[in-house]
C-alpha positions in Angstrom: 83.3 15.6 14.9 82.2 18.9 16.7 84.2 21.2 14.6 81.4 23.8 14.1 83.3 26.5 15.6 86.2 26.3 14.2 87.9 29.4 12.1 87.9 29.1 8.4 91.4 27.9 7.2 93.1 26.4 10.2 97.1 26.2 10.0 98.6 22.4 9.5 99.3 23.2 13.3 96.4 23.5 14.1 95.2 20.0 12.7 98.0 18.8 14.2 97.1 19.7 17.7 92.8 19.2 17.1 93.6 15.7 16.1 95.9 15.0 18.8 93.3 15.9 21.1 90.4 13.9 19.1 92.2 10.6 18.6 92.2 10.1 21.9 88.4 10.2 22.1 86.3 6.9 22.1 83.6 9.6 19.8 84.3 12.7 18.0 81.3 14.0 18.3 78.0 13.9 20.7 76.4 11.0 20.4 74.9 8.3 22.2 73.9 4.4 21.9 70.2 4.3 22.4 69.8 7.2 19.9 71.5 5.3 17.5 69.4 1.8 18.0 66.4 4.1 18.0 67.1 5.3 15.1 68.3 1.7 13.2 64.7 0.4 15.0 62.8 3.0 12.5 64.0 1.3 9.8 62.9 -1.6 8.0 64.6 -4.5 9.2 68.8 -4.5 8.3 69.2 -7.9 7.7 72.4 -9.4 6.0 71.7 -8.5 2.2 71.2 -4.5 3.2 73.8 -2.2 3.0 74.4 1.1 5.0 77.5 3.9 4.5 78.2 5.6 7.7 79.7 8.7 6.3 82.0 10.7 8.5 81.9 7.8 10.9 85.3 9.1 13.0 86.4 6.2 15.0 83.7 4.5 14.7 81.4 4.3 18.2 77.9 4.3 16.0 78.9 2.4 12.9 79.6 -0.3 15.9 76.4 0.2 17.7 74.9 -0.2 13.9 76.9 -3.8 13.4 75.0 -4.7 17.0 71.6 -3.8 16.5 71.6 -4.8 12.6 72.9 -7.6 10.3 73.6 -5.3 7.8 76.6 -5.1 6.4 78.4 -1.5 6.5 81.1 0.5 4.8 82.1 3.3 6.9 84.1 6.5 5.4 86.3 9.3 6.9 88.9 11.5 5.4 91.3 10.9 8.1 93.6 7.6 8.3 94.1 7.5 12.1 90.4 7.2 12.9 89.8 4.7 9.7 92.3 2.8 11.0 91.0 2.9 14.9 87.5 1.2 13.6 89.0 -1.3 11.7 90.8 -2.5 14.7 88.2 -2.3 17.2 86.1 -4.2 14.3 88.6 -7.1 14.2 88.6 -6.9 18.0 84.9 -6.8 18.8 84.6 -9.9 15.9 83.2 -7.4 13.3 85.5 -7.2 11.1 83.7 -9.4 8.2 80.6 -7.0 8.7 82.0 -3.9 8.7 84.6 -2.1 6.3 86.0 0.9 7.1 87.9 3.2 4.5 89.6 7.1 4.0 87.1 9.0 1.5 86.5 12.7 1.0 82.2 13.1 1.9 81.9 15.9 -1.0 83.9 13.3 -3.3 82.3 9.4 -2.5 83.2 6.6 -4.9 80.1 4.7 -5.3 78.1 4.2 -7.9 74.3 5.3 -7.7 72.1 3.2 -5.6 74.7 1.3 -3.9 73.6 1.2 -0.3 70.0 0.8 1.6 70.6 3.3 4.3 73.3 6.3 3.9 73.8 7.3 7.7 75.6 9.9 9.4 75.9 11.5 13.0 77.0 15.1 13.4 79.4 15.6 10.3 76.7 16.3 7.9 77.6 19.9 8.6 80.9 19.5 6.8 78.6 19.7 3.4 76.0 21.8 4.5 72.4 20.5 5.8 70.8 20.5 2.2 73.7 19.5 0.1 74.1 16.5 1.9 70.7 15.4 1.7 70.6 16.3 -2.4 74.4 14.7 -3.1 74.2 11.6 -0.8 70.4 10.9 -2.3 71.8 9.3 -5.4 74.1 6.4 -3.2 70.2 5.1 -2.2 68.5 2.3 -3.5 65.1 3.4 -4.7 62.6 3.9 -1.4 66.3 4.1 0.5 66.3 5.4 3.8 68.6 8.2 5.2 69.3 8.7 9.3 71.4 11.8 10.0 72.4 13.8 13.5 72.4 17.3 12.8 72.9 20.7 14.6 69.7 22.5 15.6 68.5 25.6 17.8 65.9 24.5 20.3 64.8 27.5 21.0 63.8 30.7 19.1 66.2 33.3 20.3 69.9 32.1 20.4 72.2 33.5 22.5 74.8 35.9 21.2 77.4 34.1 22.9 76.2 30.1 21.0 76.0 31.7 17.8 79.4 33.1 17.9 80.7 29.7 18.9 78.5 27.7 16.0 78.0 29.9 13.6 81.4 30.2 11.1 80.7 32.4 8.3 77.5 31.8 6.2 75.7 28.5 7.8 72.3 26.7 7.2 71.6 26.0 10.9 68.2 26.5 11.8 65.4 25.1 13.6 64.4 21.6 13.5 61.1 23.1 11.4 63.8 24.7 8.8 65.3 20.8 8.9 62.3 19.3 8.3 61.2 21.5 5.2 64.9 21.3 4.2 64.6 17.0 4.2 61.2 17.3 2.2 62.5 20.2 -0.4 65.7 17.7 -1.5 63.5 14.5 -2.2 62.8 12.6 1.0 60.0 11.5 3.3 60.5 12.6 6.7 59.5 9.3 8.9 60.4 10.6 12.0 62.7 12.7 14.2 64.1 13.3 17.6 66.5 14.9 20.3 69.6 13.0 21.0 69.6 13.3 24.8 71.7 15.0 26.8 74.1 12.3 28.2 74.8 11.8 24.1 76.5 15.4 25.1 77.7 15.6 28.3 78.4 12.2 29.7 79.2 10.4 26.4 81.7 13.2 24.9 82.5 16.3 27.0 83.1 14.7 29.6 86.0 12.7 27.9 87.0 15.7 26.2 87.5 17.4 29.3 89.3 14.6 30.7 91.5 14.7 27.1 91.9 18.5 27.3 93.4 18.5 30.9 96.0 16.0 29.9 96.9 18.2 26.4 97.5 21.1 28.6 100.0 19.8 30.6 101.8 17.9 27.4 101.7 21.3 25.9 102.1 23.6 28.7 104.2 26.2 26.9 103.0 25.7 23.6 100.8 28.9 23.0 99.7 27.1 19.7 98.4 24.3 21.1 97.3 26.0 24.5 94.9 28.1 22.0 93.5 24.4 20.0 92.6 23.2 23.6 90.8 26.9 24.3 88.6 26.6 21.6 87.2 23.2 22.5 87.2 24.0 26.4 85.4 26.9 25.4 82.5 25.2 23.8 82.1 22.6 26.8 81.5 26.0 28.8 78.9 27.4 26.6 77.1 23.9 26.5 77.0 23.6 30.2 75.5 27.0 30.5 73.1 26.4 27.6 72.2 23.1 27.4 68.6 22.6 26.3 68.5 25.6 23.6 70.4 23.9 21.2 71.9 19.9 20.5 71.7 17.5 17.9 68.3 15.5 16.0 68.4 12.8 14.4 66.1 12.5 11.0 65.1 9.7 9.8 63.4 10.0 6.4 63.1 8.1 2.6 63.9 8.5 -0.3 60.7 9.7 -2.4 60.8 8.8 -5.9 56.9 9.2 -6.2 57.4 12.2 -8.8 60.4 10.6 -10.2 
């Protein structure tokens, strides 16, 4: 979900009104097929006995791209009920439900038992935990020579505008260049096998352009609402700076395995 502007302890109104706007989403976050297939076709084949956790999976639009370009099977985890419950129906309803189970867990908190899954995966919520942390926490859910794709916020450019890192930046933050990312995958234990740039329809087509379409509908459900008028701001706000920065900042994906070669 592209929460990385958001103000450190939101009201229960707030939430309220965010996830009102969210649900309605078919993705929470930037994102786009191919990138995902891409990124499965890195991997060493996902055939039926592998297992991947898509962490932070939302409503689910990758972990059902995953189901298509794999045979794996795949536990999917987010902490809120409404979106667990929307990929579990479209599941059933796209004949994946056998394949695919989806479940409310807490990403700093997961209930598996070391070396559970082949492939830990996760696009754009990584940033919940924190770049590094959730490479060195999630490491232990891998299988020996486990693989690990994640999405994550990164400048593309070496001076930032003032105005993007107001938006992104809340408080102390490890976003940094895909450079810092890439010594940051290798300092926590991995291999880095590859990376890349989601494109930009994963932004603009793919999510703001729904959110738009979401935020002009919220505004006149909640036309006097100044609480709720302020919730839609905020994510108006960052469609704007993205449209007039696009190209020095977005999402990479990293694919990379986990090195037990000093273990």
């Amino acid at each position: 979900m592209s929460a990385e502007g958001i103000d450190v302890m939101p009201t229960d109104t707030f939430w309220t009104h965010f996830y009102e706007i969210y649900e309605a989403l078919p993705r929470q976050g930037p994102g786009d097929r191919e990138s995902t297939e891409r990124a499965a076709r890195l991997l060493p084949p996902l055939t039926a006995d592998r297992r991947i956790l898509d962490i932070g999976c939302g409503s689910g639009a990758q972990t059902l791209d995953l189901a298509q370009v794999t045979e794996a099977y795949i536990v999917a985890v987010d902490n809120h009920p409404p979106f667990v419950s929307q990929l579990a129906r479209r599941a059933d309803e796209a004949g994946m439900g056998g394949r695919i189970t989806a479940q409310v867990g807490d990403m700093n908190d997961l209930p598996f038992s070391d070396g559970s899954f082949d492939v830990v995966w996760s696009e754009g919520s990584i940033f919940i935990m924190g770049f590094a942390k959730g490479l060195a926490e999630w490491r232990r859910l891998l299988v020996p020579g486990g693989h690990m794709v994640v999405s994550e916020f990164c400048w593309l450019c070496d001076n930032p505008p003032a105005e993007m890192e107001e938006l992104f930046l809340d408080g102390p933050s490890d976003v940094g260049n895909v450079e810092a990312r890439q010594r940051a995958v290798v300092d926590n234990g991995y291999r880095l096998l590859a990376d890349f740039v989601l494109p930009e329809v994963g932004w603009w087509e793919n999510y703001y352009v729904p959110l738009g379409k979401c935020l002009e509908h919220f505004r006149r459900s909640h036309g006097d609402n100044p609480d709720a008028l302020d919730v839609a701001s905020r994510s108006q706000r960052e469609i704007d700076v993205y449209r007039k920065y696009a190209g020095t900042f977005g999402y990479v994906f990293f694919i990379m395995q986990r090195d037990d070669r000093g273990a």
